[in-house]
C-alpha positions as CSV (number, residue, x, y, z in Angstrom):
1,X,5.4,64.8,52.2
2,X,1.8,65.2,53.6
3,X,0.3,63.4,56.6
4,X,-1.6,60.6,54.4
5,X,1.9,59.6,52.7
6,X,4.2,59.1,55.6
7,X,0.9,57.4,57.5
8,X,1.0,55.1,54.1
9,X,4.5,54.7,54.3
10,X,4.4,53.7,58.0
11,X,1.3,51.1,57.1
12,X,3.4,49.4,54.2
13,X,6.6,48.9,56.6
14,X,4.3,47.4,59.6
15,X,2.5,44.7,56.8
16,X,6.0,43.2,55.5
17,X,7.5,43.4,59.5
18,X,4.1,40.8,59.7
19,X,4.2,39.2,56.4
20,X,8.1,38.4,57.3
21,X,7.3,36.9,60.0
22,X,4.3,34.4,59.1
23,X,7.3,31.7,57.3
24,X,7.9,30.9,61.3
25,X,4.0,30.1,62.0
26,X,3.8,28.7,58.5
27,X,6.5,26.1,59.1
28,X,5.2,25.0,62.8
29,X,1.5,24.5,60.9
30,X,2.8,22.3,58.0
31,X,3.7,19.5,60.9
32,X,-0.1,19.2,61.1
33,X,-1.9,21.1,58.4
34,X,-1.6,20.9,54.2
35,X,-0.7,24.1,52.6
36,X,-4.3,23.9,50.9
37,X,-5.8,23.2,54.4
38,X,-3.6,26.3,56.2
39,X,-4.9,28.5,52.8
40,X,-8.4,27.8,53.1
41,X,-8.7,28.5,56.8
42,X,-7.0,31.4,56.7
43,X,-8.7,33.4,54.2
44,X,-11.9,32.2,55.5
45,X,-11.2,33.3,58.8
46,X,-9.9,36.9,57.1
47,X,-13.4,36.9,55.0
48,X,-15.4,36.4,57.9
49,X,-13.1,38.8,60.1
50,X,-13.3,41.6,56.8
51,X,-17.3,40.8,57.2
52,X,-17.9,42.2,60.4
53,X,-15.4,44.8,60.1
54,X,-16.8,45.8,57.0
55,X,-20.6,45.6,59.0
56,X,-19.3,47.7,61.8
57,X,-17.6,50.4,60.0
58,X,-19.9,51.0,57.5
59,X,-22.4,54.4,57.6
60,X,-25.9,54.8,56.9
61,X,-25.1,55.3,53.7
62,X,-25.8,52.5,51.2
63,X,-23.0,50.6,49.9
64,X,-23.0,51.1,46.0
65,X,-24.2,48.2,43.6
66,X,-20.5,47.4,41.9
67,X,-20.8,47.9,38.2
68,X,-19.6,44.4,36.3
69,X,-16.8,46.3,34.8
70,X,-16.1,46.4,38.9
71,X,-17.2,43.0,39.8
72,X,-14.7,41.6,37.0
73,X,-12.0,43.7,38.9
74,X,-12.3,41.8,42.4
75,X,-12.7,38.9,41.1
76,X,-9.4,38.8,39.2
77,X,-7.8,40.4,42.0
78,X,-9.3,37.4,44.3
79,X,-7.8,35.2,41.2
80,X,-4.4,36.5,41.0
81,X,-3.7,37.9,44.1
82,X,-4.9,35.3,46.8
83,X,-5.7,32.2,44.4
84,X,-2.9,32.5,42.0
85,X,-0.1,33.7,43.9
86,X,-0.3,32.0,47.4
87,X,-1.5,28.9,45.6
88,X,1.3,28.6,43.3
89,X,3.6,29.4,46.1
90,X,2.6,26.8,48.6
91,X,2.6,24.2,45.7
92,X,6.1,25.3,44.7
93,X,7.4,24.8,48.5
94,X,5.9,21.0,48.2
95,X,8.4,20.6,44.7
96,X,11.7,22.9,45.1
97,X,13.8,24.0,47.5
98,X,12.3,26.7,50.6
99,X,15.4,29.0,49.1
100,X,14.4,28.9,45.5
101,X,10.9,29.9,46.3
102,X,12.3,32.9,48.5
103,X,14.6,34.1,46.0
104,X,11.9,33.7,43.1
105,X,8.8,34.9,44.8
106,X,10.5,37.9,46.0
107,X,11.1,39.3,42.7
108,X,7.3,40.5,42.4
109,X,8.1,44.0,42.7
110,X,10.0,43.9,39.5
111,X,7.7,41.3,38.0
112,X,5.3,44.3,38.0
113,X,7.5,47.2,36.8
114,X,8.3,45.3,33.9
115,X,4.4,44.6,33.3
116,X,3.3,47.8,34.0
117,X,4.4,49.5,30.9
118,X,1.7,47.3,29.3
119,X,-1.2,47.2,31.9
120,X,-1.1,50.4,33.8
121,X,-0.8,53.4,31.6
122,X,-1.6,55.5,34.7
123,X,1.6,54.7,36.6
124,X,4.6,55.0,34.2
125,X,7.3,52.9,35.3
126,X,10.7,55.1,35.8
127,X,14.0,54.2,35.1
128,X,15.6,54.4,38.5
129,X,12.6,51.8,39.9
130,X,13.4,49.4,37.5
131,X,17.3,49.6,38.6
132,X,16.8,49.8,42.0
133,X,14.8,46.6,41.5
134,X,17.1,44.5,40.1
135,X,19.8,45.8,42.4
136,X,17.2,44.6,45.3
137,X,16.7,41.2,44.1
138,X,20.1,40.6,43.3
139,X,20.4,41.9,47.8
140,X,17.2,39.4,48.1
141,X,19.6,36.4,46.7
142,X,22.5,37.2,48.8
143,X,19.8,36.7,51.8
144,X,18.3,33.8,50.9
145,X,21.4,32.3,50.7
146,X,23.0,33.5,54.0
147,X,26.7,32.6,53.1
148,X,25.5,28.9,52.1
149,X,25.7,28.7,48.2
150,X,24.0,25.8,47.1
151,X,22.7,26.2,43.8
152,X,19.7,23.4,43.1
153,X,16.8,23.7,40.5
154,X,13.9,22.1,40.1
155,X,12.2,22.9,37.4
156,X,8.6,22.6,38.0
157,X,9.1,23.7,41.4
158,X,10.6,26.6,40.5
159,X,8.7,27.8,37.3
160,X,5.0,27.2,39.8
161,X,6.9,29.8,41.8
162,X,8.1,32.1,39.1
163,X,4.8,31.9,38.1
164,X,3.2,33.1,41.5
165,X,5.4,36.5,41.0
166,X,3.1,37.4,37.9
167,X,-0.4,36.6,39.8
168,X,1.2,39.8,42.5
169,X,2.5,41.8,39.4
170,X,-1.3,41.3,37.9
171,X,-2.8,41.8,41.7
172,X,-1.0,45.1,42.3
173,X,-2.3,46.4,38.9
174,X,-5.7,45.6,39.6
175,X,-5.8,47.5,42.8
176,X,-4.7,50.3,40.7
177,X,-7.7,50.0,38.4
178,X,-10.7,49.6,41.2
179,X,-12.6,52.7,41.8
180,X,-11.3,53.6,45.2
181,X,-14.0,56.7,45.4
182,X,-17.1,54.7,45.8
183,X,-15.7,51.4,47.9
184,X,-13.9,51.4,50.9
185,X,-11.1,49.5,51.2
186,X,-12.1,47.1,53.5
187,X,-15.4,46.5,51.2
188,X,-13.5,45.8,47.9
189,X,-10.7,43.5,50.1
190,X,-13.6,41.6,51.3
191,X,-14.7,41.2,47.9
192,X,-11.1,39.9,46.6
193,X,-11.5,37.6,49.8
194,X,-14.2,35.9,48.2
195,X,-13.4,35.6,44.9
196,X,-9.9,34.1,46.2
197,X,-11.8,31.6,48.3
198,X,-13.8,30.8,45.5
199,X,-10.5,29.3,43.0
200,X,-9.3,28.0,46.0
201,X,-12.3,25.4,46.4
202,X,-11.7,23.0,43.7
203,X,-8.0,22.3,45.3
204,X,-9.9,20.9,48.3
205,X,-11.0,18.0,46.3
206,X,-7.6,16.9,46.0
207,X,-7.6,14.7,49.1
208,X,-4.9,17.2,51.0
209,X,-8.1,18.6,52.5
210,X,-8.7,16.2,55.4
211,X,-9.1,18.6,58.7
212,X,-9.6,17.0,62.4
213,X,-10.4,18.4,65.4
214,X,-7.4,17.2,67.3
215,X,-5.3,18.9,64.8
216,X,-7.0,22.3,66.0
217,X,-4.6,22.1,69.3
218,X,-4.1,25.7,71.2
219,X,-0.8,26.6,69.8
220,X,-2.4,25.8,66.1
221,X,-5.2,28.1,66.5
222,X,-3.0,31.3,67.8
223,X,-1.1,30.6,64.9
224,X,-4.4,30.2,62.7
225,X,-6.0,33.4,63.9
226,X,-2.5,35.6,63.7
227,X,-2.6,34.3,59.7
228,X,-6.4,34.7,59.1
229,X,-6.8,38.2,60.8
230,X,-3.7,39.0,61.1
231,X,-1.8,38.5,58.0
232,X,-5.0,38.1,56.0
233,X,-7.3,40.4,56.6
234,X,-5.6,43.2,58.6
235,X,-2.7,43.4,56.1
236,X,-4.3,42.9,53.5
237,X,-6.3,46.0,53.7
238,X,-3.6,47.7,54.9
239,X,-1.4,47.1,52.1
240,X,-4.5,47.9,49.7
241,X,-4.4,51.4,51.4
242,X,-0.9,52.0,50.7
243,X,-1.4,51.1,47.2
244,X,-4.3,53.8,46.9
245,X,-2.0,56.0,48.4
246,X,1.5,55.7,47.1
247,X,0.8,53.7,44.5
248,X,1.7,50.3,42.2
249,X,5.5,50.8,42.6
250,X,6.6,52.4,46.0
251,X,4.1,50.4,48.0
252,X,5.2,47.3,46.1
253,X,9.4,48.2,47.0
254,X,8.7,47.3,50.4
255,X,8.4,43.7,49.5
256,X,12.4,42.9,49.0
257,X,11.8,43.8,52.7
258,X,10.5,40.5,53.9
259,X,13.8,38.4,53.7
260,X,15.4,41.0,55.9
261,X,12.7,40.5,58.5
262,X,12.7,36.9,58.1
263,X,16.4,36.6,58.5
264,X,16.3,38.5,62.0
265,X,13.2,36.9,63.1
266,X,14.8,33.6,62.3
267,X,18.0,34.7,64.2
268,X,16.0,35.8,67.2
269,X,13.6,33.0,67.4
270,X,15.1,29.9,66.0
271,X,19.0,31.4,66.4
272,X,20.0,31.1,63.2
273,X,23.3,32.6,62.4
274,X,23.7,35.9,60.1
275,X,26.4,35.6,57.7
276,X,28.3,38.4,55.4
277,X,26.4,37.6,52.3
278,X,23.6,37.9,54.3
279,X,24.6,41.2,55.5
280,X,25.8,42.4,51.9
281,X,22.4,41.4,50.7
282,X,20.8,43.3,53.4
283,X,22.5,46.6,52.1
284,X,22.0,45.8,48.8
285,X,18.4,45.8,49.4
286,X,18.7,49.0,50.6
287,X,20.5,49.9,48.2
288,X,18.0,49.2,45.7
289,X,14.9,50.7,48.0
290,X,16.8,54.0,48.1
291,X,17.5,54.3,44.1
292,X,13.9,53.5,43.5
293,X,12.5,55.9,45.4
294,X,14.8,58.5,44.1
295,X,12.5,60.6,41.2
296,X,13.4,60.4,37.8
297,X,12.5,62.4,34.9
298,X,13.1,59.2,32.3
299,X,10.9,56.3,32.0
300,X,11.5,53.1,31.0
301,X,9.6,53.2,27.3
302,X,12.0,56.0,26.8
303,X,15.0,53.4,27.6
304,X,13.5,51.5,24.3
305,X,13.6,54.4,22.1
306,X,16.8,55.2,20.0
307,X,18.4,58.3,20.4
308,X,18.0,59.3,16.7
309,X,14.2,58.4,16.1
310,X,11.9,61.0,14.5
């Protein structure tokens, strides 16, 4: 494994350790802030923070005019992938159960494998991803649950949150299609910024957009600028890197990842007990990681075909 790859690899891991810990400064900002309001701030503040970066680092050179074959391309990656997904997500929390959306939302890595066959030609899907997949969700359950098995559905709730799985799956497949030669990654993030800011406007209408300046209190705006540079921008173009590098499917494994960070930052920080169905889950998650990344000569069309057919 080269330099760039284990760098990648390294890169994924540190954006989920963050991303698994934003639920804790998530939760102490929904006492003040709607979940359009915490949205909206926060991927301005990573547009305007991806702005300057994207100033700064930038060479003489001039940044090439996007073709609107390219244009089309962020702007449904702003769609799905910050509009779509975190959207539908925060919406679902406000109708179903915190659980139900963990569970649900975390299967977006095999949301995508079972897409990709369809969408990305350039990126087969193989056999042992697509079973190490379900093997990790099934470990992502057993986390959620933590040893207290409460089964409760909500329908809407839960299909707005189902839902937000396909706007990743369609997100990580328009990565795989933007021309990574001519834009950096921080240009076409700041892009997919926009656009995502854009779809979010028309949900500020709503009346759950009414912002003070007494709810802008210290501890709110360490929490603000850790999810708007933080979490937005900075992982954001980190985890678009990884993607370039390792592509759609090993980048996106890391995801079943986040409930095992959560549950130990919740243990730490608001000493919440780990149980044995946690633990279980845990491995199976690991489990599942481990028999994805294992190569595999047989893809999942081929798992379609039958053995006799000319």
């Amino acid at each position: 494994m080269n330099t760039s790859r284990v760098f990648a690899h390294i890169v994924a891991l540190a954006t989920i350790v963050v991303w698994g810990t934003t639920f804790i400064a998530t939760k102490i900002l929904l006492s003040t802030f709607s979940p359009i309001e915490i949205l909206m701030i926060r991927f301005i503040m990573g547009l305007l923070g991806l702005a300057v970066l994207d100033r700064l680092t930038r060479s003489n050179q001039e940044t090439p005019r996007p073709s609107w074959r390219q244009e089309l391309l962020f702007a449904g990656a702003g769609l799905t992938g910050v509009g779509m997904y975190y959207l539908l997500e925060n919406v679902a929390l406000t109708m179903t159960y915190a659980s139900n959306v963990g569970i649900l939302v975390s299967i977006a890595p095999l949301t995508t494998a079972l897409l990709a066959p369809f969408l990305l030609r350039e990126e087969p899907v193989k056999a042992t991803i697509l079973i190490g997949f379900i093997i990790a969700s099934v470990g992502v359950a057993f986390v959620m649950f933590n040893g207290a098995v409460d089964v409760k559905l909500s329908l809407r709730g839960d299909l707005l949150a189902l839902c937000s799985t396909l706007g990743w799956a369609f997100y990580s497949i328009i990565l795989r299609k933007i021309d990574t030669k001519r834009f950096r990654v921080v240009t076409y993030t700041k892009k997919i910024f926009f656009y995502g800011v854009v779809c979010m406007l028309p949900f500020t209408l709503t009346g759950e957009f009414s912002l003070q300046s007494s709810d802008f209190t210290f501890q709110n705006t360490i929490l603000l600028i850790f999810l708007g540079l933080g979490a937005s921008a900075a992982c954001f173009v980190s985890w678009n890197h990884a993607v370039k590098i390792l592509g759609v499917f090993r980048t996106s494994a890391y995801i079943y990842l986040t409930p095992l960070v959560s549950l130990i930052t919740a243990a730490i920080v608001l000493d919440e007990p780990i149980t044995f169905m946690a633990v279980s889950g845990c491995l199976l998650i690991l489990a599942g990681l481990y028999l994805s990344e294992r190569k595999s000569m047989l893809k999942v069309p081929d798992l379609l075909q039958p053995e006799n057919s000319v």
